[in-house]
Each structure stands twice: as structure tokens, then as C-alpha cells.
C-alpha positions in Angstrom: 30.2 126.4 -101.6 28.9 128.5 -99.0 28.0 126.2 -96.6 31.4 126.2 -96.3 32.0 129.8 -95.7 29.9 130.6 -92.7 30.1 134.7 -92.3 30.7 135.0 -88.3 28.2 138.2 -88.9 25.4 136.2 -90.1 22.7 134.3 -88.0 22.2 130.2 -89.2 20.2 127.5 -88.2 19.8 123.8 -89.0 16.7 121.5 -89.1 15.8 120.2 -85.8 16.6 116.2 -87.6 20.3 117.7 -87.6 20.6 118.7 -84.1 18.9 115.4 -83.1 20.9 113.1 -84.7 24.0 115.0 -83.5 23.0 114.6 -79.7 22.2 110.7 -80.5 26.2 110.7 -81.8 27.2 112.6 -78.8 26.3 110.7 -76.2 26.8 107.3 -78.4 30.9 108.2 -78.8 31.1 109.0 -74.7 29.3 105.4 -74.0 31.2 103.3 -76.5 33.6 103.0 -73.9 31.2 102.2 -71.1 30.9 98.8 -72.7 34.5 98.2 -74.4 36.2 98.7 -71.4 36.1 95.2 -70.2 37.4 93.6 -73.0 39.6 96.1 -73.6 41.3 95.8 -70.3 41.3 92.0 -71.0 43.8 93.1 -73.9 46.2 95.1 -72.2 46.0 92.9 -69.1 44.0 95.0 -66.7 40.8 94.2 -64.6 37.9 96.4 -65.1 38.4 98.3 -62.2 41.6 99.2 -63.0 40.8 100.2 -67.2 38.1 102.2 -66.3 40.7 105.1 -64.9 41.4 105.8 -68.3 38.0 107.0 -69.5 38.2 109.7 -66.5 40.1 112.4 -69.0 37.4 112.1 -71.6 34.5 112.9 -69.4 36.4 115.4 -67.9 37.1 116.9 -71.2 33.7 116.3 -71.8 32.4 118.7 -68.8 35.7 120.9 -68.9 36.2 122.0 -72.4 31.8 123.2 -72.8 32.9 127.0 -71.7 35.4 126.9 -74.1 32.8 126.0 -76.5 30.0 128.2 -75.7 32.8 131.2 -75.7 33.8 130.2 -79.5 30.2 129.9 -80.4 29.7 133.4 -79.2 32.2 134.7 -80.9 32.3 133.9 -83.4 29.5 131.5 -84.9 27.3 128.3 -83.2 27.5 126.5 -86.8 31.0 126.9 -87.2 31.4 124.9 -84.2 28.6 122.6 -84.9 30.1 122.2 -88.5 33.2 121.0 -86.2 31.9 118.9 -84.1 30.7 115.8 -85.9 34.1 115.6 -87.6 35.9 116.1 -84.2 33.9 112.6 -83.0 35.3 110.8 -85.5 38.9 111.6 -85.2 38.5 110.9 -81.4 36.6 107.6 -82.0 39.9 106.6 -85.2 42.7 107.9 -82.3 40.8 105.1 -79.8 40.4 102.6 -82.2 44.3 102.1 -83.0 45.2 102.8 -79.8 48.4 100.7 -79.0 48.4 101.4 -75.0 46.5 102.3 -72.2 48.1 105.6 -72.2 47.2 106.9 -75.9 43.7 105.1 -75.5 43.4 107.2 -72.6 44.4 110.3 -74.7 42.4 109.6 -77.1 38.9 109.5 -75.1 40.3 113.1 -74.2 39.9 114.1 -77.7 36.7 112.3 -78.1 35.3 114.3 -75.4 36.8 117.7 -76.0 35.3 117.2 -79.3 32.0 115.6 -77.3 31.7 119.1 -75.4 30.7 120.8 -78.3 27.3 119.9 -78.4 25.3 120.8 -75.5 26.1 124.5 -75.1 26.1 125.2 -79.0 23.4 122.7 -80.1 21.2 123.2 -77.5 21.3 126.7 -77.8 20.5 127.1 -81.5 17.6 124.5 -80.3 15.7 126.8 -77.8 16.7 130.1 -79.6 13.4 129.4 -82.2 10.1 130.0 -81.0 7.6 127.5 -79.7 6.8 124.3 -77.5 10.6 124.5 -75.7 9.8 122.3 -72.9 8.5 119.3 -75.3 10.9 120.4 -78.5 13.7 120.0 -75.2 12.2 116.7 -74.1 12.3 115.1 -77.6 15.9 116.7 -78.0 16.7 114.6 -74.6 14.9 111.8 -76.1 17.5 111.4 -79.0 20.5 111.8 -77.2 19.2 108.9 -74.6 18.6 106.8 -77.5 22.2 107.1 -78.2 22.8 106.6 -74.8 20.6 103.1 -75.3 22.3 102.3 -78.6 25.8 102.4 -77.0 25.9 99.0 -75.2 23.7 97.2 -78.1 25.7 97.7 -80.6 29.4 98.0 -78.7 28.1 95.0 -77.1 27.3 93.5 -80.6 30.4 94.1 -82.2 32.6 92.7 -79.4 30.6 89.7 -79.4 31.4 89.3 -82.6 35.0 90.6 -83.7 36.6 93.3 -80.7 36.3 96.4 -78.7 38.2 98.3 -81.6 35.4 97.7 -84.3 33.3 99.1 -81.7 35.0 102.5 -82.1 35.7 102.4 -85.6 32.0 101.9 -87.2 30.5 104.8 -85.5 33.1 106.8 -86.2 33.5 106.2 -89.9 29.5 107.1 -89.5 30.4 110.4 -87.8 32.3 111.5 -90.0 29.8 110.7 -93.1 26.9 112.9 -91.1 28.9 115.8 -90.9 29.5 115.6 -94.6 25.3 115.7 -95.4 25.2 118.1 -92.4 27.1 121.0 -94.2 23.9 120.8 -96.6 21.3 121.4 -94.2 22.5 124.8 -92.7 20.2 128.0 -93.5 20.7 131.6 -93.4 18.4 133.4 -90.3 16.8 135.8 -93.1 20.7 137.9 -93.2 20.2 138.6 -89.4 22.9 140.1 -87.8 24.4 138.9 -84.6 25.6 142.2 -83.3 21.8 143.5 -84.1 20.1 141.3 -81.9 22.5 142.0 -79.4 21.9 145.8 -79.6 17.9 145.1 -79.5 18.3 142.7 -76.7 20.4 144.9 -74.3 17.4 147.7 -75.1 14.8 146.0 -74.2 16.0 144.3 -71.0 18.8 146.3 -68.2 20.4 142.7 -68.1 20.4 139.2 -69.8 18.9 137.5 -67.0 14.8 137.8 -65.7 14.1 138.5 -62.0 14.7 135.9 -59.0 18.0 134.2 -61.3 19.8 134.2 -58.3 18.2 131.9 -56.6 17.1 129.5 -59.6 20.8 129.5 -60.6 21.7 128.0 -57.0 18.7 125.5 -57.4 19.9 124.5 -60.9 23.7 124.6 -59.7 22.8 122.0 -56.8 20.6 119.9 -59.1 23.2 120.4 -61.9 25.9 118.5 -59.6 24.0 115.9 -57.9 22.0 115.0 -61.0 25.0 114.5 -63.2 26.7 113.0 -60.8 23.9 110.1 -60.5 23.4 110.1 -65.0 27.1 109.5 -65.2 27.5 106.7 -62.8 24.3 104.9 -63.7 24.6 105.1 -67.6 28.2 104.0 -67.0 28.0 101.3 -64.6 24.9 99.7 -65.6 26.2 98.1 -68.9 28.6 96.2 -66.3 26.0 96.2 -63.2 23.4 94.2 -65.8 26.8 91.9 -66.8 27.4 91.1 -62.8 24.1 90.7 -61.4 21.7 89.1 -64.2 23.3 86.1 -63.9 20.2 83.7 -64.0 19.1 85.6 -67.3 22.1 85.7 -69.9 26.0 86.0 -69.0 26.3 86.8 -73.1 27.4 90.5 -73.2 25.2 91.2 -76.5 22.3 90.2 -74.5 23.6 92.2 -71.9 24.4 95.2 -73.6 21.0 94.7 -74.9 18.8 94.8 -71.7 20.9 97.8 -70.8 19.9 99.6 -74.1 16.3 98.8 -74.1 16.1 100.3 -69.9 17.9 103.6 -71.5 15.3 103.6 -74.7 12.5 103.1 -72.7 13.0 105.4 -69.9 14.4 108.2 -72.6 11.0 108.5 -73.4 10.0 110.4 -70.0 11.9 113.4 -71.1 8.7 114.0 -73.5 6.8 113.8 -70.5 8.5 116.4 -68.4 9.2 118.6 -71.4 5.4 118.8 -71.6 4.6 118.7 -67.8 7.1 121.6 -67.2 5.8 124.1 -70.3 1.7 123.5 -68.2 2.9 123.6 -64.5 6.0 125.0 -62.3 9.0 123.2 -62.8 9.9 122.9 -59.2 7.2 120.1 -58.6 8.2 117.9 -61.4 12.2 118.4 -60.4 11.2 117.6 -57.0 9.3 114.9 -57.9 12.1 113.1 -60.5 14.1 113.4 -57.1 12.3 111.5 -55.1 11.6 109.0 -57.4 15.5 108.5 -57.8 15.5 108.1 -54.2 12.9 105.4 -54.0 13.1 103.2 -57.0 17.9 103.3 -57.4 17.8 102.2 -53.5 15.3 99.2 -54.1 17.6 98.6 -57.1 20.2 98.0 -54.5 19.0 95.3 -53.5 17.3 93.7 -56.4 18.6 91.7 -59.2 18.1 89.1 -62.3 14.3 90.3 -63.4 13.8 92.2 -60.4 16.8 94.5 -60.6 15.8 94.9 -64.4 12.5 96.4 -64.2 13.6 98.3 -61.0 16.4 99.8 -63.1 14.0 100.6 -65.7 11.6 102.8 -62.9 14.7 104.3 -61.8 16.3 105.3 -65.2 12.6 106.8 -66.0 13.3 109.1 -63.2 16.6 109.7 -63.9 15.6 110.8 -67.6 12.9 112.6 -67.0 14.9 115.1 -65.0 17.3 115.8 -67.6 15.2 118.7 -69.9 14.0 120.3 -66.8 16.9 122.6 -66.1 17.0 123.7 -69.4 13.9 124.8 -70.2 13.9 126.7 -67.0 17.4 128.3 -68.2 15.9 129.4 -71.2 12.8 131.1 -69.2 15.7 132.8 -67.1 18.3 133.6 -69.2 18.5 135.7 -72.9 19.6 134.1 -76.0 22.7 136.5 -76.1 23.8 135.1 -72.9 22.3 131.2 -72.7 25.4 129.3 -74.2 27.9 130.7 -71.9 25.6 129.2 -69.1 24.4 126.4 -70.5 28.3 126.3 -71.3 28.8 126.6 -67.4 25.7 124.0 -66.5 27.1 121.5 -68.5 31.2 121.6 -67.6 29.4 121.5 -63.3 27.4 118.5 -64.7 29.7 116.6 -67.0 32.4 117.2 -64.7 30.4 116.3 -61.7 30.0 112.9 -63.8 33.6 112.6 -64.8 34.2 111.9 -60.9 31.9 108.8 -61.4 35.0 106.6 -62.8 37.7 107.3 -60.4 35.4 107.0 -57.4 33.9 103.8 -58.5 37.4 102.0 -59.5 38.5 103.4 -56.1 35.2 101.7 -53.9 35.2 98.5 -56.5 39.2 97.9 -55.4 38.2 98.6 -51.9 35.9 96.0 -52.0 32.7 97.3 -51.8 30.2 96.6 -54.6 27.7 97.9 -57.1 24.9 97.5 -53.9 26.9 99.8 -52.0 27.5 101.9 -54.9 23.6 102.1 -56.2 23.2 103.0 -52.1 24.9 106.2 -52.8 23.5 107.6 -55.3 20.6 107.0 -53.8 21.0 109.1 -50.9 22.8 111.8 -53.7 19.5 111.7 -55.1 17.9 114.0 -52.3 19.8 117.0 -53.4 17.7 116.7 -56.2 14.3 116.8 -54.2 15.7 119.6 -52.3 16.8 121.8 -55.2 13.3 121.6 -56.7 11.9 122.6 -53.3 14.3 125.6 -53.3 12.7 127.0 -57.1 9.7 130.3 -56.7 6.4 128.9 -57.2 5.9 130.7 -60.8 8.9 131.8 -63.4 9.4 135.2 -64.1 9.6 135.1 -68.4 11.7 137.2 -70.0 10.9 140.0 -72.6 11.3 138.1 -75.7 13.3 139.8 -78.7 11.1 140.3 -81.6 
């Protein structure tokens, strides 16, 4: 068939549904854990704070192994690799789910996110690379992989309510698997364009791949890359838990649980609409700026809320937290050519994934300590202003680049 010949020389593309769905499964598979780890600890004897450790090498794998990706991708071909991916999910999700120690469960999130870093610097860039409404075709992107993000705890939380932790891994990965079977399908042929072509046109009509002022946008983006993921790692990890520990007067049942922390992700994904849209009509550095300084306001009153309180607070926060996330790459794409924008969307992603892969070991390490989730929620609040000063730091108006006809 010849979906399953893909000709590296030959551009494809795939029906935004199909990149959708796969950033719903990618961030879905990374947060399956977020909610298994409890009772998974309770099976090989270890507290929270001490299973949690063992998610660290996926989410560093998850960051770490995106350059590699974007590098293959450019090579060679982005459908090969997004061909892969789906597939990859699955085996890491079936190595998880019979999982016999803490050790190969550990090496088996490390799969699960090698595989996992596939998708933002290849599927993202196939994304923006058509014409059109990037900031809001970015935002609804955002929107879909946050609903994975919300569907995470639900249904982990579901199925350990209702047989274990390992069903939990096993379902979605079964489901993985099946998607990238109807996704071989849905690939097209870019009208026989060839790769090296647009290369060719692109490097005559620009002296290099990236539009005036990148310098200092790519140090704004770097600081708000780093900070940002930092703060979407910890709090769509620990809030799963946070919601178990501090909602007490509301439900202590970890489907219900897992449930308020699914509909705070749902309904705050939504924002990244929002800012898509905002940042296509006005200069990106006011809405980034202004995502910071709600993060600042709304995680520290979190701090110090909880039961109803600290629910609706959360929810405020995670709007913010949301809403930042298609903002740095819709101004990557008005900076940066298509030849060059999954190497450094490749790069963005490792500095922000990895930045969030230091959310586990630091947390276990402060929980142990003694200090809690106030203390915790405290931090990232302050983390937050990094944010408000890397949207300060972007020029007033973008400089667009040449587009490749």
C-alpha cells in the first residue's frame, strides 16, 4: 500500500482530526501515571512520595529525546515519524502495564516518553506549515492535547476505582495502537512537492531561516519556555493528588477526584482558543505578560484555599496556565522558516519538557522534607513572574517572515 511507503523526497500531510487526536493521546499516555502512581506504590510497597521518582525518566525522555525527533523528521520525513509514534505509545503503555517492579515500570515510562516526544516537534510542525488562522488553528491544537490532559485522571481514576492501576495503562494503549492503524489511511501527498525544492526556494528568498529581532524573542521564549513548563508540569501532575489531599469535605473517592481534576483541565483548555485568537489581532507580548500575572495571582490564592474554594481557584489558575501554552508557538512560527521550525520547536520543547521533568524529583524531595502542597503551590507562584517578565522583554510588533509560495 503506499501509505506504507512514504518516499523521504516527497511532501505529506494529514487532516488536522489526525494531528488532534494524536496530541489528545500524547499528553493522555504522560498523565496516566500522574494518577496510578498512588495505588501503584501501594502495590510495590512504596508511599507516594517515594513512587513518584520513577516517572522522572519518562518526562525526561519526554523533553530529552524531541531534538532527536525534530532531526529524524528533517531528514528524512515528519509522517514517517508521525506514522511511528502512535504505535510507540502503545508499546510504552503494554511495557508499564506488566511491569513486575519499580525498576522496569520505571523503564517503561522511559519508552512511553521517548515515544511521547515525537509529537510536538513533528506534529506541530506539519500543523503550522499550511496556511491560515495559526494562532487559533494552534489554540484548538492546545485545546485537544489539554483535553487529554483532562481525560487522564477521569478515566485512570475510573479504572482504578474499579479493577487497578494496570487496566489504567492497558485500555489506552490497546486504543493507541488501533489509531495508528486508521491513521496510515489519512496521509496525503503535498501535490508531489519536493522537500529539497522548498528548501532551495526558501534559502532564495530569505539570507537566513530566521526574521529580524530572533535574538531577542528566542531569549524571551527560552525564559518563558523554562519557567512555564516548569509550572504545567508540576501543576498537571500534582493536582490529581493535590484535589485527593485537600478536598476532603467534598469526596475522598478517587473517581470523583480524578474527576474534578479533569473537568478544571477541560475547562481551562479552552483558553488556548482564546489566546490563539487574541495573539493573531494584537502583540503577543501583552497576552504572555498577562497569562503571567495571572499565574501569579490566582496559584498563590490557591495556596491557601481548599475544598470548593481551592477548586474554583484552581480552575482560574489552570485558565491561565493554558492559555499561555499556544503563545510561544505561534510567535515561533512568525520568526522562524518552515525549513528550520522543527529543529526549534524540537529545542523549545526538550527546555520545556525537561524543565517539567524536574517537577517529580523536586517535589518527592520537599514532600519527604516535610513541606506541603501550600508550600509547593507558593513556588510556582513566585516561578510564575518569569513569565510576566519574558512577555515584557518581546518588541512591540513581529517582524513576519517572507512566506514561501
Amino acid at each position: 500500500m503506499r501509505v506504507l511507503s512514504f518516499n523521504s523526497s516527497k511532501s505529506y500531510s494529514i487532516p488536522d482530526l489526525y494531528l488532534n487526536i494524536g496530541h489528545l493521546l500524547d499528553h493522555f499516555m504522560m498523565l496516566i501515571f500522574a494518577k496510578a502512581a498512588f495505588d501503584a506504590g501501594r502495590e510495590f510497597g512504596l508511599s507516594y512520595e517515594e513512587i513518584i521518582v520513577y516517572g522522572t525518566l519518562g518526562v525526561i525522555m519526554f523533553g530529552a529525546a524531541a531534538p532527536l525527533a525534530g532531526w529524524l523528521a528533517d531528514k528524512y520525513s515528519r509522517a514517517i515519524l508521525i506514522t511511528v509514534y502512535p504505535f510507540g505509545l502503545g508499546l510504552g503503555g503494554l511495557l508499564a502495564t506488566f511491569s513486575q517492579s519499580t525498576e522496569t515500570l520505571g523503564i517503561s515510562l522511559g519508552v512511553l516518553g521517548f515515544f511521547a516526544a515525537i509529537y510536538h516537534p513533528v506534529g506541530i510542525a506539519m500543523l503550522t506549515k499550511r496556511p491560515g488562522k495559526i494562532g487559533l488553528r494552534v489554540g484548538v491544537n492546545g485545546v485537544w492535547g489539554n483535553m487529554g490532559v483532562a481525560a487522564a485522571p477521569v478515566f485512570t481514576g475510573i479504572l482504578i476505582a474499579y479493577a487497578d492501576w494496570r487496566l489504567g495503562f492497558l485500555l489506552p494503549s490497546i486504543f493507541c495502537i488501533c489509531f495508528g492503524l486508521f491513521q496510515l489511511f489519512a496521509f496525503v501527498e503535498n501535490e508531489e512537492v519536493n522537500i529539497k525544492n522548498i528548501k532551495n526556494k526558501a534559502a532564495s528568498t530569505l539570507s537566513s531561516p530566521f526574521s529580524e529581532g530572533w535574538k531577542i524573542v528566542l531569549f524571551a521564549l527560552s525564559i518563558t519556555t523554562l519557567s512555564g513548563g516548569f509550572i504545567f508540569g508540576a501543576l498537571t501532575f500534582l493536582i490529581p493528588r493535590l484535589f485527593e489531599v485537600s478536598m476532603v469535605q467534598i469526596s475522598t473517592d478517587v473517581a470523583i477526584t480524578g474527576l474534578l481534576a479533569g473537568l478544571v483541565y477541560a475547562i481551562a483548555s479552552f483558553s488556548q482558543i482564546g489566546t490563539g485568537w487574541l495573539v493573531d489581532k494584537v502583540p503577543p507580548k501583552y497576552v504572555l505578560s498577562a497569562m503571567g500575572l495571572g499565574q501569579l495571582i490566582f496559584i498563590y490564592i490557591a495556596s491557601q484555599s481548599s475544598d470548593y474554594n481551592l477548586l474554583f481557584i484552581m480552575l482560574a489558575a489552570m485558565i491561565f496556565v493554558f492559555g499561555q501554552v499556544p503563545i510561544t508557538d505561534v510567535i515561533l512560527v512568525k520568526y522562524v522558516q518552515d525549513s528550520w521550525r522543527g529543529r526549534v520547536l524540537s529545542i523549545k520543547f526538550m527546555v520545556n519538557l525537561s524543565a517539567g521533568a524536574s517537577v517529580l524529583p523536586i517535589t518527592s524531595l520537599l514532600l519527604k522534607n516535610g513541606y506541603n502542597f501550600s508550600f509547593v503551590l507558593q513556588c510556582l507562584s513566585v516561578i510564575s513572574i518569569a513569565v510576566i517578565i519574558s512577555g515584557l522583554l518581546l518588541p512591540n510588533k513581529e517582524k513576519k517572515l517572507v512566506p514561501i509560495k
